[in-house]
TORRO-739111 format. One line per field, with one value per residue: residue in one letter; x, y, z of N, C-alpha, C in turn. Coordinates in Angstrom, 3 decimals. Layout:
residues N
r <- A|...;
nx <- X|...;
ny <- Y|...;
nz <- Z|...;
cax <- X|...;
cay <- Y|...;
caz <- Z|...;
cx <- X|...;
cy <- Y|...;
cz <- Z|...;
***
This chain:
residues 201
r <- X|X|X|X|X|X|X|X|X|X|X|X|X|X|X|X|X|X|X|X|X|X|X|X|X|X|X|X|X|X|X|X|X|X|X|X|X|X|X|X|X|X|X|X|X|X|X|X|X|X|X|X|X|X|X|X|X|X|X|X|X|X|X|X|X|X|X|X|X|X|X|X|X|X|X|X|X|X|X|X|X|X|X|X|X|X|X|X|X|X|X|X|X|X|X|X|X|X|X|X|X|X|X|X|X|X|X|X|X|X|X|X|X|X|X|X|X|X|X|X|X|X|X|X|X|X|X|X|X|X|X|X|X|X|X|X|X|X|X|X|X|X|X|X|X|X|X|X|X|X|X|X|X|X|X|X|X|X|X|X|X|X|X|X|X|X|X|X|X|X|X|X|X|X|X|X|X|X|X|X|X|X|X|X|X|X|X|X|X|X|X|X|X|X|X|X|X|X|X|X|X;
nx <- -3.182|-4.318|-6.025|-4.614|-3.096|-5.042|-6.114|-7.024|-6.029|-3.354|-0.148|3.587|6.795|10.728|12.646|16.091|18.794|22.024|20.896|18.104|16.230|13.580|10.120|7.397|3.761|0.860|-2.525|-5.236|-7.708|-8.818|-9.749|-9.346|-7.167|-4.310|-0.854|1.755|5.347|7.908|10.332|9.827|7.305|5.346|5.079|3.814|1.293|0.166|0.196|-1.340|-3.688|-3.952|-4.490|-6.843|-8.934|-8.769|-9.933|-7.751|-5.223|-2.474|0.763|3.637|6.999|10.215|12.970|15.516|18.367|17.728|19.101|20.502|18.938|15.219|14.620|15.498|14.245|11.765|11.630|12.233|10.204|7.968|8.802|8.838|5.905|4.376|6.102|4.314|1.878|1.357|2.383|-0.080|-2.028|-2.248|-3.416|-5.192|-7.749|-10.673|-11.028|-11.816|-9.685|-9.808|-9.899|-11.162|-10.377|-12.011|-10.849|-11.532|-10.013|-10.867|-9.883|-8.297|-8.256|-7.474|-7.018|-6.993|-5.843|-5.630|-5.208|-4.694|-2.713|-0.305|1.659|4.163|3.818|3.646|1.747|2.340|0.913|1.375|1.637|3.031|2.363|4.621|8.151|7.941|6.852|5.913|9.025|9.181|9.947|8.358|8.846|9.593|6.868|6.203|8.521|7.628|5.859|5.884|7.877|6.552|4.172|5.884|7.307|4.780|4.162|2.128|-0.146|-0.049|-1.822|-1.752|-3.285|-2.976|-5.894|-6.099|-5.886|-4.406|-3.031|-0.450|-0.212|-2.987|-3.103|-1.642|-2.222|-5.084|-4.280|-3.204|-5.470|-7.303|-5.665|-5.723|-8.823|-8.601|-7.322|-8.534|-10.949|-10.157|-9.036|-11.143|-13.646|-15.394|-18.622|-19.311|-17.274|-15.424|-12.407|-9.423|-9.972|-9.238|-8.453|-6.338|-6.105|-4.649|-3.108;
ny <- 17.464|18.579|18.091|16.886|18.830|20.298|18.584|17.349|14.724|13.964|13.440|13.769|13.201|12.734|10.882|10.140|8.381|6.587|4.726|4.937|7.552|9.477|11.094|11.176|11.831|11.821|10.710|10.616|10.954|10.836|10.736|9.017|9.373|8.914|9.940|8.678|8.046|6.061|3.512|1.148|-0.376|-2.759|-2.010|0.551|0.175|-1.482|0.051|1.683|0.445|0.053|2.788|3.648|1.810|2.630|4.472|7.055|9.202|9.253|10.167|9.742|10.082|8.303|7.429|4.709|2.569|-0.018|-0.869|-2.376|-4.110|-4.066|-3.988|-2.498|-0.189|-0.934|-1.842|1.177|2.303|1.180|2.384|4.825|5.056|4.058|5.418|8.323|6.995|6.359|9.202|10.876|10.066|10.837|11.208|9.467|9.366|8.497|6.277|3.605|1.134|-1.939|-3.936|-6.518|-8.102|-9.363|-9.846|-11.120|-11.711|-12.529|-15.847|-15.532|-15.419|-13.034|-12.331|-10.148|-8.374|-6.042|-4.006|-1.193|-0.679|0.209|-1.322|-2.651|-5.870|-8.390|-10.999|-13.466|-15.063|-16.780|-18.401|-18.067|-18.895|-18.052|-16.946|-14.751|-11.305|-10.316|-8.099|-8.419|-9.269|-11.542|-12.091|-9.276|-8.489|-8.991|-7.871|-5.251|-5.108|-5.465|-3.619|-1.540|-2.129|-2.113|0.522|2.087|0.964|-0.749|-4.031|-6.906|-8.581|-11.190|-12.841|-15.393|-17.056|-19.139|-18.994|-18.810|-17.856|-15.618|-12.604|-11.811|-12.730|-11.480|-9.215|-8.743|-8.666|-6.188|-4.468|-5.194|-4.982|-2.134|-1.579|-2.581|-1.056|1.754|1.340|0.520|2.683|4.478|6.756|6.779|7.629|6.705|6.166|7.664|9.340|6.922|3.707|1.867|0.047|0.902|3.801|4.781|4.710;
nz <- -9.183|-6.969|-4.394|-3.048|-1.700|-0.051|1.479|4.585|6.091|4.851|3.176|1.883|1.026|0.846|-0.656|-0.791|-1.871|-2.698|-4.190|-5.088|-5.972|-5.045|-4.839|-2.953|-2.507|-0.884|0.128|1.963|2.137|-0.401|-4.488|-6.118|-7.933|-9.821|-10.283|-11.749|-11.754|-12.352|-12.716|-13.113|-14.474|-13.932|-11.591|-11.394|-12.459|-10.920|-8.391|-9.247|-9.483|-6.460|-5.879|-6.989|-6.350|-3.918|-3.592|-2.755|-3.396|-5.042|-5.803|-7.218|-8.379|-9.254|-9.413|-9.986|-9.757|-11.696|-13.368|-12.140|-10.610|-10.278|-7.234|-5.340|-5.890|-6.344|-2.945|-2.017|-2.561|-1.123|1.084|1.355|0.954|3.507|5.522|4.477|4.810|7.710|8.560|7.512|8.767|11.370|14.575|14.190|15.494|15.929|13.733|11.594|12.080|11.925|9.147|6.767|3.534|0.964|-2.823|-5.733|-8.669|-11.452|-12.294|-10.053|-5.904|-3.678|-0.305|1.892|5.574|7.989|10.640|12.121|13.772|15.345|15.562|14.084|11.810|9.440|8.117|5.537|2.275|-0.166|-3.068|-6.368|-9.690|-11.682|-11.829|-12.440|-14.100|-16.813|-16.741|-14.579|-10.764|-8.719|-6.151|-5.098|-4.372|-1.640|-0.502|-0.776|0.025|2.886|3.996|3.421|5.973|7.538|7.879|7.804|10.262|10.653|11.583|9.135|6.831|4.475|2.139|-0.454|-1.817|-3.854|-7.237|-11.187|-12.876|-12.459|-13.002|-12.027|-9.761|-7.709|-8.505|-7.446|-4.728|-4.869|-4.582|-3.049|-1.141|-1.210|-1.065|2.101|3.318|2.676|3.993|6.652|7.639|7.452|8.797|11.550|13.135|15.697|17.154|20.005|20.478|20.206|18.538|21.014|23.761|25.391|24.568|22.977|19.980;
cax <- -3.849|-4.439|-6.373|-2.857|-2.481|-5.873|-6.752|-5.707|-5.236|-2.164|1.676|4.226|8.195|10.723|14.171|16.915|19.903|22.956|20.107|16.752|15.398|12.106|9.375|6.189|2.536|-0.121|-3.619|-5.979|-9.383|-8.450|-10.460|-8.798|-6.450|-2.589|-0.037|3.015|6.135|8.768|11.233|9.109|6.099|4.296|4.543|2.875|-0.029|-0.045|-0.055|-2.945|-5.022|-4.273|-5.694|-8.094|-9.746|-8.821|-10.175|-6.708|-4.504|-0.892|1.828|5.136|8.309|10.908|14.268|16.829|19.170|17.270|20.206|20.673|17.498|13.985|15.020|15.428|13.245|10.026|11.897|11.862|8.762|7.203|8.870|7.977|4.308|4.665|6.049|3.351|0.705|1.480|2.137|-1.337|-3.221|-2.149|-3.341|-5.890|-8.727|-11.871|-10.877|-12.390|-9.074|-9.381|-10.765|-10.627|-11.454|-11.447|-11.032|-11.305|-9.777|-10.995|-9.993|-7.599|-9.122|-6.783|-7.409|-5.936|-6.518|-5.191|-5.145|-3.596|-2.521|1.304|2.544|3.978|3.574|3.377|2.242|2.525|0.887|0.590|2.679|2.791|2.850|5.261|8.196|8.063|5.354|7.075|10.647|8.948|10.143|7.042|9.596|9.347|5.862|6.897|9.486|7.346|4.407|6.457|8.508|5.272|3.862|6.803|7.148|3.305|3.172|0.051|-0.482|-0.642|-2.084|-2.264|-3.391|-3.685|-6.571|-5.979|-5.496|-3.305|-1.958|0.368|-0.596|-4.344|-3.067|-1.037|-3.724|-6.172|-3.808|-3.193|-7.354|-7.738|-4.757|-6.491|-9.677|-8.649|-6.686|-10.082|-12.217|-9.649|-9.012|-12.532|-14.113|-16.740|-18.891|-19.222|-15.397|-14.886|-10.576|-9.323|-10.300|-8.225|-8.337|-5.134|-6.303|-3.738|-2.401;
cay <- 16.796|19.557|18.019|16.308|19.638|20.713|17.674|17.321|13.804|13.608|14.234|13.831|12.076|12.839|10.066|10.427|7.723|6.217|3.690|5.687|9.338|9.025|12.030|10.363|12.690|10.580|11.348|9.034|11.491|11.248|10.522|7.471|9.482|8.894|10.309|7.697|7.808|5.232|2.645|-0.267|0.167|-3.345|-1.543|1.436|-0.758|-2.303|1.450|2.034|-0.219|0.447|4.095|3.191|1.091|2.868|5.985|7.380|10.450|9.287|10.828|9.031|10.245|7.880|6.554|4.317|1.758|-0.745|-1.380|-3.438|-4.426|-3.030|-4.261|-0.670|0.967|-0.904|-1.186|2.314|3.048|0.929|2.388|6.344|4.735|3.751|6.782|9.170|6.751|6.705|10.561|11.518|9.300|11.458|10.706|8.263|9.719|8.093|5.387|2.219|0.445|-3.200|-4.512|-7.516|-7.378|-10.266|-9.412|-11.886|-11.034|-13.838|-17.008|-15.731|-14.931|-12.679|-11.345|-8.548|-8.220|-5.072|-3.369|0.351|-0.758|0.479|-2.493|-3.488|-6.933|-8.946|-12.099|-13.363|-16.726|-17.095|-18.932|-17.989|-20.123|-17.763|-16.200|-13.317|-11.432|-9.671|-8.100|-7.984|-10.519|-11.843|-12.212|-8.120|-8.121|-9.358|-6.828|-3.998|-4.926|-6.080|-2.434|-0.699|-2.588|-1.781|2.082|2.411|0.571|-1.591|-5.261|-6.922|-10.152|-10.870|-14.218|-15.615|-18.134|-19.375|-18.828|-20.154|-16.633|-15.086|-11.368|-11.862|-12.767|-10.032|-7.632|-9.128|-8.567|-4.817|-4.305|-5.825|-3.895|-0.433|-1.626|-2.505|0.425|2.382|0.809|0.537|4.432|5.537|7.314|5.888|8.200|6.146|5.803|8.455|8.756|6.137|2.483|1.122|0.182|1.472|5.146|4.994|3.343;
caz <- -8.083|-6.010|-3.145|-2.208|-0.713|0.784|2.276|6.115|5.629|3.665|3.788|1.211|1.477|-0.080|0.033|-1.876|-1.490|-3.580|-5.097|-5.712|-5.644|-4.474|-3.971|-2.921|-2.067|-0.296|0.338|2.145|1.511|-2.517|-5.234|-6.524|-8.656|-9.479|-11.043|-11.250|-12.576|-12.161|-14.111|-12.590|-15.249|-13.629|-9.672|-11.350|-12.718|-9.263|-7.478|-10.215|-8.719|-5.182|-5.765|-7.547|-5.226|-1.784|-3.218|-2.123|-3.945|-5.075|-6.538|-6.859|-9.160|-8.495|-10.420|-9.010|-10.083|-12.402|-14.366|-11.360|-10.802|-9.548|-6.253|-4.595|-6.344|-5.015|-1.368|-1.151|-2.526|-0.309|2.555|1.301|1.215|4.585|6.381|4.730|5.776|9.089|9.200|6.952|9.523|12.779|15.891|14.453|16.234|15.059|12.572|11.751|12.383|11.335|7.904|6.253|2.347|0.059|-4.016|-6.749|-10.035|-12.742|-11.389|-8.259|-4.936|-2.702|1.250|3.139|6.823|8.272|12.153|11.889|15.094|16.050|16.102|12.542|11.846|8.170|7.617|4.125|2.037|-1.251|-3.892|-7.795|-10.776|-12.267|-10.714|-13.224|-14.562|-17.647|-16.515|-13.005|-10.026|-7.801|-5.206|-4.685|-4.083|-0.392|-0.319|-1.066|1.235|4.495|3.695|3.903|6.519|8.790|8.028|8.597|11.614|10.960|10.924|7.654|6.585|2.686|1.293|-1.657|-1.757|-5.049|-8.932|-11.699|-13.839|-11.386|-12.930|-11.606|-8.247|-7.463|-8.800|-6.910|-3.504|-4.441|-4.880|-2.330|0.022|-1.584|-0.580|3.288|4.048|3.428|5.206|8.495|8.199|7.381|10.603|12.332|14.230|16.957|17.776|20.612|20.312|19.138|19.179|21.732|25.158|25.638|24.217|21.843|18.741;
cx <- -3.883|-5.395|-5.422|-2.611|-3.436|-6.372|-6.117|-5.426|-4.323|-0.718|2.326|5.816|8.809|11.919|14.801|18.797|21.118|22.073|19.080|16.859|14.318|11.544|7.778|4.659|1.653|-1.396|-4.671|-7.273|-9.089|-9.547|-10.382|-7.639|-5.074|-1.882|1.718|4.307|7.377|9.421|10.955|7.433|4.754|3.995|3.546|1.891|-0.534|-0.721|-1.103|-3.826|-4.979|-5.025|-6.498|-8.887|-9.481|-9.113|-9.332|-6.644|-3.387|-0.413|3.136|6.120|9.387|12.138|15.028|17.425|18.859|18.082|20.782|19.441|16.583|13.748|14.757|14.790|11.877|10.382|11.230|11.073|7.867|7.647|8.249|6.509|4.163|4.354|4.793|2.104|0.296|1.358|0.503|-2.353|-2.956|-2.280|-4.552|-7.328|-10.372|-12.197|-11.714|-11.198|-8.663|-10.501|-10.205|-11.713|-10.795|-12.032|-10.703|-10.931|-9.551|-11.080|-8.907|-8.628|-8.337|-7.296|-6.380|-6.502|-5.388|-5.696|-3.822|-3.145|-0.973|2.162|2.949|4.584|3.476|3.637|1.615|2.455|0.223|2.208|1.841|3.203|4.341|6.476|8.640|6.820|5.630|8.798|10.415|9.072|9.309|7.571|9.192|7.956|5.669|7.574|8.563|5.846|5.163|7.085|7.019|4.547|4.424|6.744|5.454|2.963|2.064|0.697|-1.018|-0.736|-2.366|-1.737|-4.198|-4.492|-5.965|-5.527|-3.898|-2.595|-1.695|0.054|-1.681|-4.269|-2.138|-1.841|-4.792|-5.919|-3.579|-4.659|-7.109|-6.665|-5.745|-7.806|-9.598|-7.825|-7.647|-10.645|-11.108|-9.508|-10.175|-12.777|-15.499|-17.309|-19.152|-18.065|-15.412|-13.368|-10.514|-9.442|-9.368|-8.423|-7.455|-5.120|-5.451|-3.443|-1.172;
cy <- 17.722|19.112|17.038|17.454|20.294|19.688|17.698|15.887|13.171|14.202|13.745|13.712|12.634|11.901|9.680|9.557|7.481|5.204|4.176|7.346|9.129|10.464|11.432|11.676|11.838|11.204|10.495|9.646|11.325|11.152|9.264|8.102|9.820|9.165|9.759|7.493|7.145|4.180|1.161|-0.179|-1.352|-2.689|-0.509|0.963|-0.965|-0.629|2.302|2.052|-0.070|1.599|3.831|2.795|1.304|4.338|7.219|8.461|9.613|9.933|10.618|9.640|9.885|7.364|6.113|3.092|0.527|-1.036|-2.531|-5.065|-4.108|-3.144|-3.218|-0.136|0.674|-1.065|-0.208|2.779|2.743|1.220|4.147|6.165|4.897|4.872|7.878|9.015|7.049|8.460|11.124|11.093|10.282|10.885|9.657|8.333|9.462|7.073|4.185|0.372|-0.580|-3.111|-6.107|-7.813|-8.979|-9.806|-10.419|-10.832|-12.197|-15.287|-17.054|-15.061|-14.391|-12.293|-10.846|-8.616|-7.543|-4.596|-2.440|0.637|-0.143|0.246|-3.215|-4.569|-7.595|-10.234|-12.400|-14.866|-16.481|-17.252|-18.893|-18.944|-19.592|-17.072|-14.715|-12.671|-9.875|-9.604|-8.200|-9.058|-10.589|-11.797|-10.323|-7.563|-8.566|-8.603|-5.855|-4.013|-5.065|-4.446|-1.562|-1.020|-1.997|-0.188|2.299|1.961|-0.273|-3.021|-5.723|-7.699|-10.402|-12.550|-14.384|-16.840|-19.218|-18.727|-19.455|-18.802|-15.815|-13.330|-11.014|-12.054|-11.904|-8.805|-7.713|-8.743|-7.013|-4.001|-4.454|-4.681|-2.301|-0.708|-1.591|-1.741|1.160|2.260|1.021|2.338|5.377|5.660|6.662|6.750|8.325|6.115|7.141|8.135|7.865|4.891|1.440|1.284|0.759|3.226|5.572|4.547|4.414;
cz <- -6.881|-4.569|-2.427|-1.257|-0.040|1.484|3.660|6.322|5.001|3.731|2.293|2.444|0.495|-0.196|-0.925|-1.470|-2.797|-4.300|-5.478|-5.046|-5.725|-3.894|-4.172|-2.125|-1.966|0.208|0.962|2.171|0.114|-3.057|-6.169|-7.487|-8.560|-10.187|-11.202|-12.074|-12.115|-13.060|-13.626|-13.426|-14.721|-12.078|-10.291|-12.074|-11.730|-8.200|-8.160|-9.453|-7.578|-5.070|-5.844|-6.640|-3.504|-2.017|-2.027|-3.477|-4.266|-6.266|-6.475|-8.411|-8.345|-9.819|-9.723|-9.804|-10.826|-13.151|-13.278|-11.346|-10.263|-7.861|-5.084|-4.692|-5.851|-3.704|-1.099|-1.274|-1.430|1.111|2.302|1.673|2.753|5.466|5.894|4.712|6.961|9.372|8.434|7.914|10.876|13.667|15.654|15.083|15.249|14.067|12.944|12.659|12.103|10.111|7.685|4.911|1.630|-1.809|-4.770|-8.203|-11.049|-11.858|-10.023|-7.457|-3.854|-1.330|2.118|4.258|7.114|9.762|11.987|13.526|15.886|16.119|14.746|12.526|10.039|8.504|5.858|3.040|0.494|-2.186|-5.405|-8.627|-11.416|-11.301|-11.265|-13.556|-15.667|-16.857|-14.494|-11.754|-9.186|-6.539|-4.315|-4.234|-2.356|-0.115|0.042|0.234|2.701|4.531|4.024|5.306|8.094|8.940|8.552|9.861|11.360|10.623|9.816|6.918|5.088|2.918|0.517|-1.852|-2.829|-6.566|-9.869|-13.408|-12.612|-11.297|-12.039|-10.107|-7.540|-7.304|-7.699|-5.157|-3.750|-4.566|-3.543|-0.587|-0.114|-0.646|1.409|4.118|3.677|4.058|6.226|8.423|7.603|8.599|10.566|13.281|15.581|17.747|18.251|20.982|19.383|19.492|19.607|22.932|26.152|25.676|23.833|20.830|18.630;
***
């Protein structure tokens, strides 16, 4: 994945504790493609589809304590995410800023609303039928977004309209996240700085 390292949008993490080893490469010009390796095999389905659909770069090799349980391991991913959002984005100069994307997947209907605003914020609505989805706890999908949410700095609204298979509505919220973190940090040629009254984020 070599435009991980020519792009000027993009940074790389690398965080290494008594519960995970974590080296994460982030790209927000990408191509949609990811290279994922971790002992959470439904997050890297999930971090599939976020590329995928935010026409992003990733690159995650991560192991941590799953003999516990995957607990840590999507934490800290979603806090590596995080920090080399925030640092690949810089000073922000030009972005779109807010989105708000809604993605159906079958019969769920998720929405993201996002502001790469400074100020990190999560709110968070949606209840599953299941609270597993194989060895994987639905509970962590809250973890892993509020964890990102906070390291990046941005406001971060995810709801789940509906549906009635818990996989499909999950999926449908990381589409749907991929999708509105493009759109808020695509440039806008109109945006002289950055869009804020403040002349900062």
């Amino acid at each position: 994945m070599s435009s991980l390292d020519a792009a000027a949008r993009s940074a790389g993490v690398s965080r290494k504790t008594n519960e995970t080893d974590i080296t994460l490469d982030f790209n927000v010009d990408g191509t949609g493609i990811s290279e994922l390796e971790t002992d959470v095999p439904f997050l890297n389905h999930m971090l599939d589809l976020f590329t995928k659909h935010g026409h992003f770069d990733l690159r995650v090799k991560a192991k941590g304590d799953i003999e516990i349980d995957d607990h840590h391991t999507v934490e800290d991913i979603g806090i590596c995410l995080g920090q080399t959002f925030r640092e690949a984005l810089g000073d922000k100069k030009g972005i779109k800023r807010y989105a708000s994307v809604f993605v159906p997947m079958d019969e769920a209907l998720a929405q993201v609303i996002v502001d790469i605003s400074n100020r990190p914020h999560f709110e968070y609505r949606a209840e599953y039928p299941s609270q597993q989805v194989g060895s994987f706890h639905t509970e962590l999908v809250h973890e892993f977004l509020w964890k990102l949410a906070l390291e990046a700095r941005i406001t971060l609204h995810v709801i789940v309209h509906y549906g009635h298979n818990t996989h499909h509505m999950i999926e449908a919220v990381f589409k749907a996240l991929g999708r509105a973190l493009d759109e808020a940090t695509s440039v806008d040629p109109r945006v002289t700085g950055v869009p804020s009254t403040k002349g900062v984020l």
